[in-house]
MIPA-537104 format. One record per residue (C-alpha): y, z, x. Coordinates in steps of 0.001 Angstrom, whole numbers, plus 500000, padded with zeros to 6 digits. Example, Ala and Ser with C-alpha at 12.3 -4.5 7.8 and 13.67 -1.06 7.14 Angstrom:
% MIPA-537104
+--------+--------+--------+
:     c2 :     c3 :     c1 :
+--------+--------+--------+
: 495500 : 507800 : 512300 :
: 498940 : 507140 : 513670 :
+--------+--------+--------+
//
This chain:
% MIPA-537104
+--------+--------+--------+
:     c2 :     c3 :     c1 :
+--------+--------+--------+
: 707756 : 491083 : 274494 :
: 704507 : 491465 : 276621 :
: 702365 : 488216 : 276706 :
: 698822 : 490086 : 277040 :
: 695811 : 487587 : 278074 :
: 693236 : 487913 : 275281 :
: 690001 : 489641 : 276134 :
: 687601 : 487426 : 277700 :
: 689914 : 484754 : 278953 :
: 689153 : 482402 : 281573 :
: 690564 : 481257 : 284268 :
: 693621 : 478367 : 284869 :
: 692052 : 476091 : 288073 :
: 690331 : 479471 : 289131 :
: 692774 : 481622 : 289090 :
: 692820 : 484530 : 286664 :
: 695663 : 484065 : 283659 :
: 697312 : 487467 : 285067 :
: 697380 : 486244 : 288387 :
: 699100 : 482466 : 286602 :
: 701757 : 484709 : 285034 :
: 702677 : 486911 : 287894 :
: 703058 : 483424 : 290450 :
: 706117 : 482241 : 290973 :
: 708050 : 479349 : 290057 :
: 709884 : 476683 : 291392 :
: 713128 : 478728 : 290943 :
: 711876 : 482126 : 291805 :
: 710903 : 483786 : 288705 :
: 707736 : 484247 : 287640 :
: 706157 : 482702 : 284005 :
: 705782 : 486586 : 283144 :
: 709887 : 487049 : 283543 :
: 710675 : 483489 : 282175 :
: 708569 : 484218 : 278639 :
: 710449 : 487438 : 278453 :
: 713826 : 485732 : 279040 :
: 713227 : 482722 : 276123 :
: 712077 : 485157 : 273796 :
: 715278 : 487312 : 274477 :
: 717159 : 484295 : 272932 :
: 715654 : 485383 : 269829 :
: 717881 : 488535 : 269288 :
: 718811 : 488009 : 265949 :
: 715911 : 487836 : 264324 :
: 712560 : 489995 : 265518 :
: 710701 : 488176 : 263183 :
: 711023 : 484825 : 264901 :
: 710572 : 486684 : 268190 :
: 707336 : 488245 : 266765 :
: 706187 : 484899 : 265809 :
: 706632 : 482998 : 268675 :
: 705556 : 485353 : 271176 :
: 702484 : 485352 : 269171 :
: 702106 : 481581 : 269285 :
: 702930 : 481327 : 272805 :
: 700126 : 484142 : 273839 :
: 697343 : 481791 : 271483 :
: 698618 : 478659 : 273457 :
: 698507 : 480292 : 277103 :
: 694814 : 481654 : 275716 :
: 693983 : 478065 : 274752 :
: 695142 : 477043 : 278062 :
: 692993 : 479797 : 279943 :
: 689897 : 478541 : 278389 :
: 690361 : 475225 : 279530 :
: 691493 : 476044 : 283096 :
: 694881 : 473888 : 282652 :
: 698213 : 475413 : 284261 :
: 700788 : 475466 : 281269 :
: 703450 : 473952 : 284013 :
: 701817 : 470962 : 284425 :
: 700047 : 469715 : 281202 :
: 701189 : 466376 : 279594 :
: 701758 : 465358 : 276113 :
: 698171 : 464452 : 275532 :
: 696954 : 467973 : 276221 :
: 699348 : 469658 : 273958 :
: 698311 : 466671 : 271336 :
: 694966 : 468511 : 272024 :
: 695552 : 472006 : 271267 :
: 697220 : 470394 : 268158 :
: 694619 : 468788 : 267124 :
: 692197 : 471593 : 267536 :
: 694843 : 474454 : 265698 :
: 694145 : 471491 : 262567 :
: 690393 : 472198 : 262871 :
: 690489 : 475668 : 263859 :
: 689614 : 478672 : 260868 :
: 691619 : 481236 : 260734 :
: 689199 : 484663 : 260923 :
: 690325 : 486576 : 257590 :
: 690436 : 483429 : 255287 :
: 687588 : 481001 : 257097 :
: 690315 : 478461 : 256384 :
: 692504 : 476381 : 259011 :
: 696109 : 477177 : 259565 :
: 698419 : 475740 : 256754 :
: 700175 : 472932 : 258127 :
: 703531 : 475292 : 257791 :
: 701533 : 477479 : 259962 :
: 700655 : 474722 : 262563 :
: 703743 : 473266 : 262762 :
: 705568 : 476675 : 263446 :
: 703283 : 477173 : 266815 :
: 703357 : 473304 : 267865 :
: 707282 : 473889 : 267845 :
: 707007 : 477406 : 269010 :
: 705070 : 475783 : 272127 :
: 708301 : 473008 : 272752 :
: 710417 : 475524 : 272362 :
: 709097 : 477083 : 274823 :
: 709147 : 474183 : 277365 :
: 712390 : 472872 : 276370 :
: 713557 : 476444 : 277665 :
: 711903 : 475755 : 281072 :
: 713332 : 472624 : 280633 :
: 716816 : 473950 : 280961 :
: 715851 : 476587 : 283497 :
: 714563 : 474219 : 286259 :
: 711438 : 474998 : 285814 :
: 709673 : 471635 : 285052 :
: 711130 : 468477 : 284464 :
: 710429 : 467582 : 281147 :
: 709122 : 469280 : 277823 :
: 705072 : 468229 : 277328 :
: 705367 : 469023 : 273910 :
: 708489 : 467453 : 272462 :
: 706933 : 463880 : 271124 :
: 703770 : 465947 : 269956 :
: 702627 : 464881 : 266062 :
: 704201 : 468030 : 263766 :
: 701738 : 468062 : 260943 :
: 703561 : 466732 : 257502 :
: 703350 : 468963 : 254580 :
: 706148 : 469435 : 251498 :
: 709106 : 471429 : 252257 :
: 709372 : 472304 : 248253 :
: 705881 : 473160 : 247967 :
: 705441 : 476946 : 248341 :
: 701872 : 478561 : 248426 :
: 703059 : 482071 : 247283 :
: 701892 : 483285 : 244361 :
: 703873 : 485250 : 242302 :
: 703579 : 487894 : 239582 :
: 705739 : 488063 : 235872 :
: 707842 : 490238 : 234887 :
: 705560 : 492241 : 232706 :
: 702967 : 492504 : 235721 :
: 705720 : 494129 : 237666 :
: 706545 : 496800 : 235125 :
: 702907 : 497312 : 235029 :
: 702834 : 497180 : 239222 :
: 705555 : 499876 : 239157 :
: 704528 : 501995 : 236319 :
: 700730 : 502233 : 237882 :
: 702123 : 502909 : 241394 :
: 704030 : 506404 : 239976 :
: 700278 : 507169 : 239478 :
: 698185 : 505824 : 242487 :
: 696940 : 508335 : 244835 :
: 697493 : 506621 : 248447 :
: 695512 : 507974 : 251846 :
: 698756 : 507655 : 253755 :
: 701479 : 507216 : 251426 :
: 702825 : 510487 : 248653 :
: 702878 : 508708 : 245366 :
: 706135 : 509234 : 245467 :
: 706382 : 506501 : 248826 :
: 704181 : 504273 : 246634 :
: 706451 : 503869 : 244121 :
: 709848 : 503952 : 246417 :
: 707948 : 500790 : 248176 :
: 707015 : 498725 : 245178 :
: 710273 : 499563 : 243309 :
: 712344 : 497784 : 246382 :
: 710350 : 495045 : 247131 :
: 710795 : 494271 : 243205 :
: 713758 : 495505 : 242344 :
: 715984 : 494625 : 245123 :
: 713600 : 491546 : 246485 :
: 713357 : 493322 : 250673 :
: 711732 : 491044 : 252686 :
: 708530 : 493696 : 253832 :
: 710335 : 493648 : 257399 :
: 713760 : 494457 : 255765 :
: 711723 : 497606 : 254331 :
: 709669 : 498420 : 257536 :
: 712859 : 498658 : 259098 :
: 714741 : 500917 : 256673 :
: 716453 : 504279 : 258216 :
: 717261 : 506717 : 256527 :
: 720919 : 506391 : 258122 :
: 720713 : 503163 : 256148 :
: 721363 : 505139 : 252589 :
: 724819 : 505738 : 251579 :
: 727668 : 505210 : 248661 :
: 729992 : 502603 : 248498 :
: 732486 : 501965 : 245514 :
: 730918 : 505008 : 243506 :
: 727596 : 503522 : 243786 :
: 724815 : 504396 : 246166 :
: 723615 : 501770 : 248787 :
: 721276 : 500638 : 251212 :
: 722186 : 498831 : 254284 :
: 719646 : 495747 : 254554 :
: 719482 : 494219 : 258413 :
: 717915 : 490769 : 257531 :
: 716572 : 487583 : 259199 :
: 719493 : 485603 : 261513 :
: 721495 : 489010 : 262305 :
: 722493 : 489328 : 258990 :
: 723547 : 492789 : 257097 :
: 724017 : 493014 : 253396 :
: 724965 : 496229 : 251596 :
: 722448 : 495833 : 248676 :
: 723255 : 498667 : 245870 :
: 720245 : 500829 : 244690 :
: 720540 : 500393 : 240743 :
: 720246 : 503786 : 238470 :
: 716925 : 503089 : 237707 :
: 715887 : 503915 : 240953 :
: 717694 : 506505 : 241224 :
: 715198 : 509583 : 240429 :
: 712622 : 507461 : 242163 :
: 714607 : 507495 : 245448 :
: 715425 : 511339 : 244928 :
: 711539 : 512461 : 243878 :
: 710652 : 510539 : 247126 :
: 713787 : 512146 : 249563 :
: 712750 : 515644 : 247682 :
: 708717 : 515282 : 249362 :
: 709424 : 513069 : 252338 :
: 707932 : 514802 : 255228 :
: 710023 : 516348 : 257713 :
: 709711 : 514900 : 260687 :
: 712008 : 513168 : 263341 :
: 711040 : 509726 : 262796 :
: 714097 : 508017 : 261493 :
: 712669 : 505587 : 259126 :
: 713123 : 505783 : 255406 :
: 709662 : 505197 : 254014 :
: 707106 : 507319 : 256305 :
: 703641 : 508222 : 255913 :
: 702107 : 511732 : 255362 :
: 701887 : 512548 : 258808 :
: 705356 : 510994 : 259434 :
: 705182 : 507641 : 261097 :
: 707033 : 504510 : 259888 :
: 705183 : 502886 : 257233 :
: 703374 : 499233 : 258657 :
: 703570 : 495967 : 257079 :
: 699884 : 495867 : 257009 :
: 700229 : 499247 : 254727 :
: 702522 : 497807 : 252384 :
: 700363 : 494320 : 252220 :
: 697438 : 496826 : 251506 :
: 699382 : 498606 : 248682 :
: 700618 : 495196 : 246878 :
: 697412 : 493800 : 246456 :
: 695761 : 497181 : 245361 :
: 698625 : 497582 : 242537 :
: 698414 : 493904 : 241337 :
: 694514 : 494519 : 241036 :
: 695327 : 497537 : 238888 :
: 697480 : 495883 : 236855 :
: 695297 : 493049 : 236156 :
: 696663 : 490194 : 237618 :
: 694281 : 487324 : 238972 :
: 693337 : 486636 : 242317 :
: 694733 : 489933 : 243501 :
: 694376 : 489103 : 247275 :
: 696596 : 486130 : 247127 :
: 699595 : 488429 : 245949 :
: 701604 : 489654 : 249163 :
: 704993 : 491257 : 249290 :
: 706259 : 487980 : 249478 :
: 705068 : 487647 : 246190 :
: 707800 : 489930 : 244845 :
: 710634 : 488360 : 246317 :
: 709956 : 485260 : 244295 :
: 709068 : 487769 : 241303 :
: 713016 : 489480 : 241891 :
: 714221 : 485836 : 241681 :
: 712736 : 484822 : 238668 :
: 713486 : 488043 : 236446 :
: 717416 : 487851 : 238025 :
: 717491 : 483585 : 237490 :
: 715767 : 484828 : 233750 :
: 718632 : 487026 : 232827 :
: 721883 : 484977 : 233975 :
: 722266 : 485731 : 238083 :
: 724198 : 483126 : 239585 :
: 722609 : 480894 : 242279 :
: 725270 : 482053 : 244887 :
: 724659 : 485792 : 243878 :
: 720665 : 485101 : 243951 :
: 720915 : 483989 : 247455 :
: 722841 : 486060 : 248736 :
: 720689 : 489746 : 247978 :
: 717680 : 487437 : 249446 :
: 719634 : 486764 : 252369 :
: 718613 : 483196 : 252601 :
: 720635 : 480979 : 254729 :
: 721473 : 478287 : 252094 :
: 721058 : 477999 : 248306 :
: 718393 : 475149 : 249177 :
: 716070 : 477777 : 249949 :
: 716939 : 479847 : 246862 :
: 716550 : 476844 : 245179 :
: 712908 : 476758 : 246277 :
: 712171 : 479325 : 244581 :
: 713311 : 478477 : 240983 :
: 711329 : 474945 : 241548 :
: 708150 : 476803 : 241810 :
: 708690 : 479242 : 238568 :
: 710763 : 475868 : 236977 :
: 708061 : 473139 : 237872 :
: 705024 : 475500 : 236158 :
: 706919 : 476555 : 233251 :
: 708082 : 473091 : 232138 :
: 704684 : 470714 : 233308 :
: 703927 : 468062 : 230385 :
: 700764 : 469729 : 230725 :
: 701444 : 472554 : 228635 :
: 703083 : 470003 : 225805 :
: 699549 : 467712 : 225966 :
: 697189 : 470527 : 225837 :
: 698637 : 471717 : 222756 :
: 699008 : 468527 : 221108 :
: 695608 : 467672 : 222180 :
: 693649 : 471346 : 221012 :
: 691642 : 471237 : 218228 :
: 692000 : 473935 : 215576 :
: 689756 : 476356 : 215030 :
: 687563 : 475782 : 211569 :
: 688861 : 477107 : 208676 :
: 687111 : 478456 : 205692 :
: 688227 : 475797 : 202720 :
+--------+--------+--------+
//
């Protein structure tokens, strides 16, 4: 993955942040080829290679602005650009970074060094006694939608009218990301080559976070959803399985788009807060609802132990069964009646 200096970068000690990643290192390689190699080690998972190379670029950018060289900064500067992620606002929300958020870059940054570390590069990793902001590991800020809002989510997306997607794409997109709980990567990278039968039932082949490939089968129901879609999908040599009218993969950033739009249609509150995320955690609930085992749960989301699966049921669990609901209602005062 490129690292591209942001427009309107400065300088680090004069020298232009190209020129710092094109110089070379105490071993020979320059910080260009050494970025490229560490994020390499992140084959099995683009996401996490996504992620960090975008974290890296924002900390070589901080960096820049300050005129320090990344090779030779000390704990208290990276305590710095910690310190100022915490007061920072993100640009879409006006808010500053969850504390998830900040401590996934501050460990994206030691990461980083701890690779140099290893490569001879420098002698010790900057960033590796560095505060990690504290937040709760069962907390989770998604929001999430019921089961009735997601029959309502699919049955208005067999009518929407999209600018890029055929309706028929629309409703292909919501009906996986509900009814088989994709991860909006996992659906991004869909191929058609992906589709197939197995056991007398048709398939998809899911490539998931970690390396990890599930055969996930595509129940009846979506059956005539998945042929009206094949039946208008344009033709075009792009190999992906959801495509847009003129035939290019379909984006995250389109399928973000097209969640919130259908959960505004179908009335549920605070629209922008639902993401695709959203129906993972709605696929867990309506499968935990009607008897899925943990185990069986966990393994179509692909998580990596039932802990995280777990996570999931505490959310739905810890809202449903509050005291609060019990005290309210013992607390309510009936309505006046005529005597």
């Amino acid at each position: 993955m490129e690292i591209q200096t942001a427009p309107g970068a400065g300088t680090v000690g004069h020298r232009p942040q190209t020129e710092m990643l094109a110089a070379t290192t105490r071993t020979g390689h320059t910080l260009t080829a050494l970025i490229a190699s560490w994020l390499g080690s992140f084959s099995e998972s683009a996401d996490t290679r996504g992620a960090y190379g975008r974290d890296l670029r924002e900390y070589l950018d901080w960096c820049t602005r300050r005129e320090l060289d990344p090779l030779t900064v000390r704990l208290p500067e990276v305590q710095m650009y910690a310190a100022e992620l915490a007061a920072s606002a993100n640009p879409r929300t006006g808010k500053p970074p969850a504390a998830s958020t900040r401590a996934r870059k501050i460990a994206a940054v030691s990461s980083f060094y701890t690779y140099l570390v290893r490569a001879g590069v420098i002698d010790a990793n900057p960033a590796r006694d560095a505060a990690r902001p504290r937040y709760d590991r069962k907390h989770s800020p998604t929001a999430s939608v019921t089961a009735e809002q997601a029959g309502e989510i699919l049955a208005g997306s067999r009518d929407y009218r999209h600018r890029t997607l055929g309706p028929q794409a629309a409703t292909l997109v919501m009906a996986l990301l509900i009814d088989l709980g994709l991860r909006v990567s996992e659906l991004c990278g869909a191929d058609l080559a992906d589709l197939g039968q197995r056991e007398g039932m048709r398939v998809l082949t899911v490539r998931m976070k970690g390396g990890k490939v599930r055969t996930r089968p595509i129940p009846r129901g979506l059956h005539g959803v998945l042929d009206a879609y094949l039946q208008q999908r344009p033709d075009c040599d792009t190999p992906a399985l959801v495509v847009t009218r003129d035939g290019r993969r379909i984006n995250r950033h389109q399928v973000y788009r097209l969640v919130q739009t259908m959960a505004a249609q179908a009335g549920v509150a605070m629209p922008h807060r639902i993401t695709p995320h959203s129906m993972r955690h709605t696929f867990n609930t309506i499968a935990r609802q009607h008897g899925a085992a943990l185990e069986d749960r966990r393994d179509a989301l692909g998580h990596s132990s039932a802990a995280i699966t777990q996570l999931y049921d505490h959310v739905a669990l810890s809202l449903t069964r509050d005291p609060a609901h019990l005290v309210a209602e013992a607390t309510s005062t009936p309505p006046d009646s005529d005597e």
